[in-house]
C-alpha positions as CSV (number, residue, x, y, z in Angstrom):
1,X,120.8,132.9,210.9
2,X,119.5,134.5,207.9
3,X,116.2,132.6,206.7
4,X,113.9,134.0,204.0
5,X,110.2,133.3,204.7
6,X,109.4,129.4,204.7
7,X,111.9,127.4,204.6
8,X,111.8,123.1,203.6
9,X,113.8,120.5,203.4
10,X,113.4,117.0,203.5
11,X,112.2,114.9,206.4
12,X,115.7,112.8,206.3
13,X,117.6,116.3,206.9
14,X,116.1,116.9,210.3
15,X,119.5,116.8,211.7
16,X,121.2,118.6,209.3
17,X,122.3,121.8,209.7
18,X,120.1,124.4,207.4
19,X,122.3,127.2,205.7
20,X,120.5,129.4,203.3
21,X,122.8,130.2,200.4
22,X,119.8,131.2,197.9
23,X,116.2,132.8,198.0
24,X,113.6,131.1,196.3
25,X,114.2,129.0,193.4
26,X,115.6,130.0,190.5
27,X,112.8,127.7,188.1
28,X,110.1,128.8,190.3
29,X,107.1,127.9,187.4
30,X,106.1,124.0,188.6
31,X,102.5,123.5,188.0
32,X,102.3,121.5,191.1
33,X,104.3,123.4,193.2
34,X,103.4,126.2,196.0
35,X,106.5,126.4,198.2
36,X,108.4,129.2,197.0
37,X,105.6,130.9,194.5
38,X,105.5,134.7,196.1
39,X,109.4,134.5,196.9
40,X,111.8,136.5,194.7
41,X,114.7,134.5,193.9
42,X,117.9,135.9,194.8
43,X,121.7,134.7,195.3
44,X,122.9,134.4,198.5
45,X,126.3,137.1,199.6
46,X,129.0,135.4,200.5
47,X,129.3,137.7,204.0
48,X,126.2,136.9,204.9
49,X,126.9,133.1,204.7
50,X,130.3,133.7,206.2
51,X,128.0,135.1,209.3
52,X,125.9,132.4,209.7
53,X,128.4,129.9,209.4
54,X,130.2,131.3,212.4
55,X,126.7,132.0,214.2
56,X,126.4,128.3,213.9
57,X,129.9,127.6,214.8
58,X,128.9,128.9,218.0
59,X,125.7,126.9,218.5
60,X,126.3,123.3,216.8
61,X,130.1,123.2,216.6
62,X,129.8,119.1,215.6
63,X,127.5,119.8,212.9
64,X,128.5,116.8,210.4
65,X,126.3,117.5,207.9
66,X,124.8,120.6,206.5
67,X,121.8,121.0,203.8
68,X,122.0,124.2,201.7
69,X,118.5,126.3,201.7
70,X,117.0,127.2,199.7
71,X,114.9,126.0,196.8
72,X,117.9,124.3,194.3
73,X,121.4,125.3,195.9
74,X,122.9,123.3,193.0
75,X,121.7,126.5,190.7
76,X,125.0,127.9,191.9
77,X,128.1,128.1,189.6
78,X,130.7,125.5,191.0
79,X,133.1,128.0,191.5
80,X,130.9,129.7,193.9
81,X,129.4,126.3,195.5
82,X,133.3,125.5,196.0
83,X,133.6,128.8,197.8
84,X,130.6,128.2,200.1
85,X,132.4,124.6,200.9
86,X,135.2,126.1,202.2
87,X,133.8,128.8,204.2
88,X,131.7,126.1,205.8
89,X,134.9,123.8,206.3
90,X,137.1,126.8,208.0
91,X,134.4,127.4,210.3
92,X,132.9,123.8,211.1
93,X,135.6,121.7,210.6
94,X,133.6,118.1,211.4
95,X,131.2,119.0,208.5
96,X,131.5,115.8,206.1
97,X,128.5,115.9,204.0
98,X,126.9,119.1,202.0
99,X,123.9,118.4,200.6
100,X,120.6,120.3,199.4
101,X,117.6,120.4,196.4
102,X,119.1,120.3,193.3
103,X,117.4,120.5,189.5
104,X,118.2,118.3,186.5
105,X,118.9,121.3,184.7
106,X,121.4,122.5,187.8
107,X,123.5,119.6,186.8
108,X,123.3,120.2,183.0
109,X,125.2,123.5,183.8
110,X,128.3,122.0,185.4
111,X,131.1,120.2,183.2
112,X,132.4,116.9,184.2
113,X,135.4,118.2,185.5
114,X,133.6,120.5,187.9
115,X,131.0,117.7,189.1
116,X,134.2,116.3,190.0
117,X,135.5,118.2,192.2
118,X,132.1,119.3,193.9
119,X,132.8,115.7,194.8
120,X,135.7,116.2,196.2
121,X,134.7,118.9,198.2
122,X,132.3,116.6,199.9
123,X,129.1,117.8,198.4
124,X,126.7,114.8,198.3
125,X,123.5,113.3,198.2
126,X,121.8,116.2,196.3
127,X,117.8,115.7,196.6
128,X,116.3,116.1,192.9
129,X,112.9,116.2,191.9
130,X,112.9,114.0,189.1
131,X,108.8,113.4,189.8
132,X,108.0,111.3,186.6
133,X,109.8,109.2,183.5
134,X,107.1,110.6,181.2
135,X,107.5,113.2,178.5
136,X,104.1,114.3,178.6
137,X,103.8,114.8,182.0
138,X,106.7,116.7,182.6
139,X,106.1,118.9,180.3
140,X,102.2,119.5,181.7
141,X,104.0,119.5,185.2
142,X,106.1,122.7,184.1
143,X,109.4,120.8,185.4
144,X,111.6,122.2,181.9
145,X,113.1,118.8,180.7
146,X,112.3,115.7,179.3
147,X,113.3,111.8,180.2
148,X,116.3,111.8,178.0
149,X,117.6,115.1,179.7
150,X,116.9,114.0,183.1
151,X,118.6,110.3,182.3
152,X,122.1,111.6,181.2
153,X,122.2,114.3,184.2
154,X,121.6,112.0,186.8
155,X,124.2,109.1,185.3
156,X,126.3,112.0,184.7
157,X,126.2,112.7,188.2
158,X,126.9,108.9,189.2
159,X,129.9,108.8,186.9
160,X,131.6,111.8,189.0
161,X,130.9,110.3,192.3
162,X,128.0,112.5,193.5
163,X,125.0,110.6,194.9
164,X,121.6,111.8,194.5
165,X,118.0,111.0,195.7
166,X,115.0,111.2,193.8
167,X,111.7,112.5,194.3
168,X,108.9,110.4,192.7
169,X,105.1,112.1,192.8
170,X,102.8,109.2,192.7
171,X,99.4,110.0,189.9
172,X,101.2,113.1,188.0
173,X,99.7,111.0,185.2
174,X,96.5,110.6,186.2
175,X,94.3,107.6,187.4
176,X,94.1,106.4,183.7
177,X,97.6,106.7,183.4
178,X,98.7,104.5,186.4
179,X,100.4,101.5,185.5
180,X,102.1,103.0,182.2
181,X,103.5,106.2,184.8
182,X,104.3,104.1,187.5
183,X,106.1,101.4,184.6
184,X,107.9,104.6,183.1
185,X,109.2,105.7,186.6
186,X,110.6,102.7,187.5
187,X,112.4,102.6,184.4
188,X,114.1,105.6,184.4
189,X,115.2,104.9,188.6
190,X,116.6,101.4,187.8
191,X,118.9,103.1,185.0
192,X,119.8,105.8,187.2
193,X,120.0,104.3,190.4
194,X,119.5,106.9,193.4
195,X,120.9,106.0,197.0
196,X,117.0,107.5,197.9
197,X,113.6,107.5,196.6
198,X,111.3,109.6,197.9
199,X,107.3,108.9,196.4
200,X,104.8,111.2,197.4
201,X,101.2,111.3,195.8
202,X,100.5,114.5,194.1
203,X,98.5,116.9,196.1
204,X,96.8,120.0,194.2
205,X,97.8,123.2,196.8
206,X,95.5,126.2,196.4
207,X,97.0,129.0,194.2
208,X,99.0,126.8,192.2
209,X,98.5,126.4,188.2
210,X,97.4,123.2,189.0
211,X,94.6,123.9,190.7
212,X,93.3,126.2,187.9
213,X,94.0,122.8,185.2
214,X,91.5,121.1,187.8
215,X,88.8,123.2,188.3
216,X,89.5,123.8,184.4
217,X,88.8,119.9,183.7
218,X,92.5,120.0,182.3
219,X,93.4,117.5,184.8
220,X,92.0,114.3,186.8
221,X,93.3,114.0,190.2
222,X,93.4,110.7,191.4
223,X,91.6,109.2,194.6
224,X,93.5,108.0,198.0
225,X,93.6,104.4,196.6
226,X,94.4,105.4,193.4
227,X,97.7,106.9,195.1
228,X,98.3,103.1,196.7
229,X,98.0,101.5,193.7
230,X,100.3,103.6,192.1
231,X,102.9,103.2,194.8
232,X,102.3,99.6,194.5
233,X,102.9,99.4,190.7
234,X,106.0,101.5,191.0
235,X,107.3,99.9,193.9
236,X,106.9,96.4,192.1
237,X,109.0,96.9,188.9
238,X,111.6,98.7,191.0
239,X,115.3,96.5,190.3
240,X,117.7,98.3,192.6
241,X,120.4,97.8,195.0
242,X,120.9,99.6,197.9
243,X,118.6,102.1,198.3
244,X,116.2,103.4,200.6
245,X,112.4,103.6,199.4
246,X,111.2,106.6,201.5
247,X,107.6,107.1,202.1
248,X,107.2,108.1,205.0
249,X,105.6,111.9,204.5
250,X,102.4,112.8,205.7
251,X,101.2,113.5,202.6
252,X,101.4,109.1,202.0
253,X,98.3,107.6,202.7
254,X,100.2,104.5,204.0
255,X,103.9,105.6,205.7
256,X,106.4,102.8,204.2
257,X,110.1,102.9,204.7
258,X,113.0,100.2,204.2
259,X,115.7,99.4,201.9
260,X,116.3,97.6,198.3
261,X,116.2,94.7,197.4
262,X,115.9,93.1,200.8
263,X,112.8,95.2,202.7
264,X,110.9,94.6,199.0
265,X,108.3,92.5,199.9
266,X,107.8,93.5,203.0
267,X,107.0,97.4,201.7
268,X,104.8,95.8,199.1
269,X,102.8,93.9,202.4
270,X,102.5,97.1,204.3
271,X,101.0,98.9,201.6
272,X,98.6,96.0,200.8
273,X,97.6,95.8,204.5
274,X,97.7,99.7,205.0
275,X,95.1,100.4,202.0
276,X,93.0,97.5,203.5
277,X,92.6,100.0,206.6
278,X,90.6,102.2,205.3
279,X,87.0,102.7,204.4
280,X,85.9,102.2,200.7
281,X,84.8,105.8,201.3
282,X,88.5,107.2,202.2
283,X,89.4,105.3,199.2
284,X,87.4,106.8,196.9
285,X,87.9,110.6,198.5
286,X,90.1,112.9,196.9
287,X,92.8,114.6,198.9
288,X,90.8,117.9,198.8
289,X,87.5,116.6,198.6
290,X,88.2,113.8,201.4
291,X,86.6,112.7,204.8
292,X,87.7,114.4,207.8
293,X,91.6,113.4,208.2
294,X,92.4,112.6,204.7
295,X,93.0,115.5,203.2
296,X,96.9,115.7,202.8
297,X,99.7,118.2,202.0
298,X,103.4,118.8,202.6
């Protein structure tokens, strides 16, 4: 199989079959953002998927489901994306589902009619970092759109049958920002209504911009409660039906998972209970700066 360097996907894709059908990612310039930073970006060649379709063929002839590497798939034209669908089809026949990270902007690049038959094709369940509902902070966070953008992408998606999950990054705002970020997230998810949401807390990775806005006094990271409270406020205001509320990383300081509306209250209890686990001390740490086991990352 033809992997380029480190390769990520979700925790929920563990069983998924990985098939690397771009290097890098094509935006590449998140503030926040470490995985793919010394990795060219580069498309893909058809032979070379082709072989590792039938190298997997050969290994995992039941694969079901298969997540596209690397860092946004969806950057793909739909013509070529529908051309990758049907080499996987001829040579895993069971395959149902193809998934893999998409951007809001990926999306904006497709017409209707194309989103549509991506569809069809059975590509599904795209993961997009959406990370906040806030103008401001997507901007500092680098992510190349705004709310509006991100709000008529994602319905567009919905309207031509292809689910999506979210990623939410808990304290992009800020601790003084916390309730308005965590109101303006919810927002934006219970318009858009993912099948997924994945919240994470922001974690500042060494070599990023981010870390230079930090030592820089540019930006205020939050502390481990700070990230509870957050999740808390967020998790509160969230009006959905259906969905999964995945947080369950090892980057969360408390590891909640369940499903909307019914597994509401009961999240919102674990996280209560969870924070009332640690030590005023861990509370107040910062993920870098914290006591021995705190300090988190991907």
């Amino acid at each position: 199989m033809h992997y380029s360097g480190m390769t990520f996907r979700p925790p929920y894709e563990a069983n998924s079959l990985l098939l690397q059908v771009t290097k890098g990612c094509s935006h590449n310039k998140c503030a926040f953002c470490s995985m793919y930073r010394n990795v060219h970006f580069e498309v893909s060649p058809l032979h070379e998927i082709e072989a590792d379709v039938a190298e997997a063929a050969s290994v995992r002839p039941g694969a079901t489901r298969v997540f596209l590497e690397n860092g946004d798939a969806f950057c793909l034209p739909a013509e070529r994306l529908l051309e990758i669908a049907r080499i996987i089809r001829t040579g895993l026949p069971r395959v149902r589902e193809i998934t893999g990270y998409a951007r809001v902007q990926n999306v904006a690049t497709k017409t209707d009619e194309e989103l549509r038959a991506l569809a069809q094709a059975g590509f599904t369940e795209w993961n997009i970092g959406l990370e906040s509902g806030l103008d401001d902070v997507l901007s500092f966070m680098n992510k190349g759109y705004d709310a509006v953008t991100a709000r008529t992408q994602l319905l567009r998606l919905r309207e031509a049958g292809l689910r999506f999950s979210v990623n939410i990054i808990n304290a992009a705002a800020g601790p003084a920002r916390m309730e308005e970020h965590a109101a303006a997230n919810a927002r934006i998810v219970n318009e858009v209504k993912p099948y997924l949401i994945f919240v994470s807390p922001l974690h500042v990775d060494p070599g990023t911009p981010l870390e230079g806005m930090l030592e820089r006094g540019e930006f205020v990271e939050s502390t481990m409660g700070q990230y509870i409270e957050e999740e808390i406020a967020f998790l509160e205001v969230l009006d959905l039906d259906d969905c999964v509320f995945y947080g369950a990383h090892i980057s969360n300081p408390v590891s909640v998972l369940g499903r909307l509306p019914q597994d509401k209250q009961a999240l919102l209890d674990e996280l209560v209970e969870g924070k009332a686990e640690y030590t005023q001390e861990m509370l107040d740490a910062h993920p870098r700066k914290g006591a021995e086991g705190m300090i988190i990352g991907w």
